[in-house]
N, C-alpha and C positions, 0 to 999 in steps of 0.2 A: 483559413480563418486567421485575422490580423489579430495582434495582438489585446486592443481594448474591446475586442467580440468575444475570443478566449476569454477572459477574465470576466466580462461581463455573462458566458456561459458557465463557467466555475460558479461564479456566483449565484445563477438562478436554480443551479442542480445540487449547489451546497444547501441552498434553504428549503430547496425540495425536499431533502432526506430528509431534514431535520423534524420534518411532520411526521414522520415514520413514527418518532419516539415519543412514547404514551408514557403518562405517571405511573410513576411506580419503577419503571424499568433501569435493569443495570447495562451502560451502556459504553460499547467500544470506540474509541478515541481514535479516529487515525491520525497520521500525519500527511503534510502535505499543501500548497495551497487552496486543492479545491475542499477537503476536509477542515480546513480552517473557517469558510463561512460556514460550513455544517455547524460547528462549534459555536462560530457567534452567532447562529441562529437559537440554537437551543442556551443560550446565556440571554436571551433577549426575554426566549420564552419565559425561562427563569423568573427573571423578573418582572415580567408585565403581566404573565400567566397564572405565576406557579405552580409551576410545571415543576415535582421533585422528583429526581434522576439520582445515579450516580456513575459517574463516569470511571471508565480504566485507559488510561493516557499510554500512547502505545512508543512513544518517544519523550526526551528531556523536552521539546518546544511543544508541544502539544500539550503535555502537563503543564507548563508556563502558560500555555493560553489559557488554557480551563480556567489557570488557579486567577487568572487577570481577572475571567468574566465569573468570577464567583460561583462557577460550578462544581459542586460538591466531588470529590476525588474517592479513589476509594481503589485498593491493591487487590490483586491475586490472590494473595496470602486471604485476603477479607473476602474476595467475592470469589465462587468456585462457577460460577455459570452467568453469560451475558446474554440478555435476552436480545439484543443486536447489537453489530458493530459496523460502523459507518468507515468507510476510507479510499482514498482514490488509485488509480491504477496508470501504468503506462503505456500497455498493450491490454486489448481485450479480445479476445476471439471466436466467431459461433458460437462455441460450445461454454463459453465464460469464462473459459481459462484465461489466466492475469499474467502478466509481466508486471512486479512492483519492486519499488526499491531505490529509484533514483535520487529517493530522500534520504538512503541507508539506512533507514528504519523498519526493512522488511522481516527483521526476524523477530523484533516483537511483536510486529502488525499480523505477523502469520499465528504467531502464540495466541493473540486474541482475536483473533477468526475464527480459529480453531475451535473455540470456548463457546461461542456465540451460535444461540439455534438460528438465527439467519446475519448474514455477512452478505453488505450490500456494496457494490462499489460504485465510484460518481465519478463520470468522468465527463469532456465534451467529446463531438462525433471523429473529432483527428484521435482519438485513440484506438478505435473499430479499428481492425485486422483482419486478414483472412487464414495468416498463418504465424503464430505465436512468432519472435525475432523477425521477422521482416523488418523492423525498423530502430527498435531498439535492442541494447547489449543484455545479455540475465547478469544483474547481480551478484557473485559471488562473495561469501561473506566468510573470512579464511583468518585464521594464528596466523600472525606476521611471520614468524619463522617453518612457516609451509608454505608463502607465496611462490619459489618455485616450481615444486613438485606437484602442488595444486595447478597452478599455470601446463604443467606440461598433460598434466591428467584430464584438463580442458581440452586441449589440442589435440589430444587421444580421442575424445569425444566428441570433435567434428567441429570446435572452435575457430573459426579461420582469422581471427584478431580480439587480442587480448590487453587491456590498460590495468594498471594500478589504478584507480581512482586517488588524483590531487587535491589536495585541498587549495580552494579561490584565492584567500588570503593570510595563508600560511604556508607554509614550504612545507613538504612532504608530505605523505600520503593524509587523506581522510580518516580519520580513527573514529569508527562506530560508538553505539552507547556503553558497547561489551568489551571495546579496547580490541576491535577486530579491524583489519583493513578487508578493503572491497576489492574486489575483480571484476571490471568488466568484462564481460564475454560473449563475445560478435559470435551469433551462428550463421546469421543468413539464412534467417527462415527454420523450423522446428519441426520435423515433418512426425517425431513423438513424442510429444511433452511428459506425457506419464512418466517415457523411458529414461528420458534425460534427467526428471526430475528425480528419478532415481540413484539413478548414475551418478550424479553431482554429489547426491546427500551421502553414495557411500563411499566418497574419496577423504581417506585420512588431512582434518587438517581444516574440513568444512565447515563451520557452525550452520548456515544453512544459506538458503539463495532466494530469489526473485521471482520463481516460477510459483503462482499458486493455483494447481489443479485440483478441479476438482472441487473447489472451498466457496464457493460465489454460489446464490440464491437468487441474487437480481444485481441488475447494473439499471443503472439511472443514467440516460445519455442527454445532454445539453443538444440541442441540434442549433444551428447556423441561425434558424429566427424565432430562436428563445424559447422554443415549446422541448418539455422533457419528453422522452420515450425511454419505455420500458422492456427490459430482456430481462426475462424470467426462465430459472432450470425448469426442462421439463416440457 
């Protein structure tokens, strides 16, 4: 898929979701570019519909977009339950297991996933997988002063290449919203995400990663000539 097909896919599966969301409901923000048109569709609805929501912004640019399109914001502390959260993924696989993160916003994207009675991801059909890491790194989300000792607890765990995540136009590492750096971490394919994803979580030093099992209801996939299909748990 070239590139203005992508994009032109994000686009028809970001406004797809966006119909999910009924009045009334409190609603999770992802980040991301295909979570972005989710965003400006429900900012449309807003105002040609009104359509009253309230959103919880699962990152600083996602919260910036909301607050651009006038959609009503609203914290953790204020909302204890989301009736859905929208957000996109890197890897997706049979069973709906996710690889997310690429945006380093996976560790609040998972907090409100977590919160939400259905957690939907949007992705186009290059994200399908057949085995979690086949193609992308997990996330690693780590205290700058454990990036060794994390790094080598990776490689203990079957990692066969490891990056700090860089930042594009700044020198040095990517610093998350938490004041965390990332770890990429190449497996080459995941033959037990459960296991891993446990494994990772309990090496001192983690705040948490990329892998999210387990947590997905439905995915929303873009296909090559613009029609959505649906994966549902279950």
């Amino acid at each position: 898929m070239d590139v203005a097909h992508q994009t032109s896919a994000k686009e028809a599966v970001g406004i797809h979701a966006a119909q999910l969301v009924l009045d009334g409901m409190n609603v999770g923000l992802g980040t991301g570019s295909t979570t972005a048109f989710a965003i400006q569709e429900l900012g449309r609805r807003i105002r040609t519909e009104g359509l009253s929501i309230r959103g919880v912004p699962t990152s600083f640019a996602a919260e910036r977009l909301a607050r651009n399109l006038e959609i009503p914001l609203a914290t953790l502390d204020e909302v204890a339950h989301l009736d859905i959260a929208l957000d996109g993924a890197d890897e997706v696989d049979p069973h709906l297991n996710l690889i997310k993160g690429r945006g380093g916003a996976h560790t609040r994207e998972k907090i409100v996933a977590a919160l939400a009675t259905e957690f939907v991801a949007l992705v186009d059909a290059s994200k399908l997988v057949t085995q979690l890491g086949s193609v992308k790194p997990v996330p690693v989300e780590v205290l700058p002063m454990a990036v060794s000792p994390v790094m080598r607890a990776l490689e203990h765990l079957g990692s066969t290449e490891m990056q700090i995540r860089m930042g594009q136009k700044k020198d040095g590492p990517v610093v998350t919203d938490q004041g965390f750096w990332i770890v990429d971490a190449h497996f080459g394919g995941i033959e037990n995400p459960n296991e891993l994803n446990k494994a990772i979580h309990a090496i001192p030093g983690v705040l948490d990663h990329g892998l999210f099992i387990d947590m997905t209801q439905r995915v929303l996939i873009a296909e090559v000539d613009g029609t959505i299909r649906t994966m549902e748990k279950g």
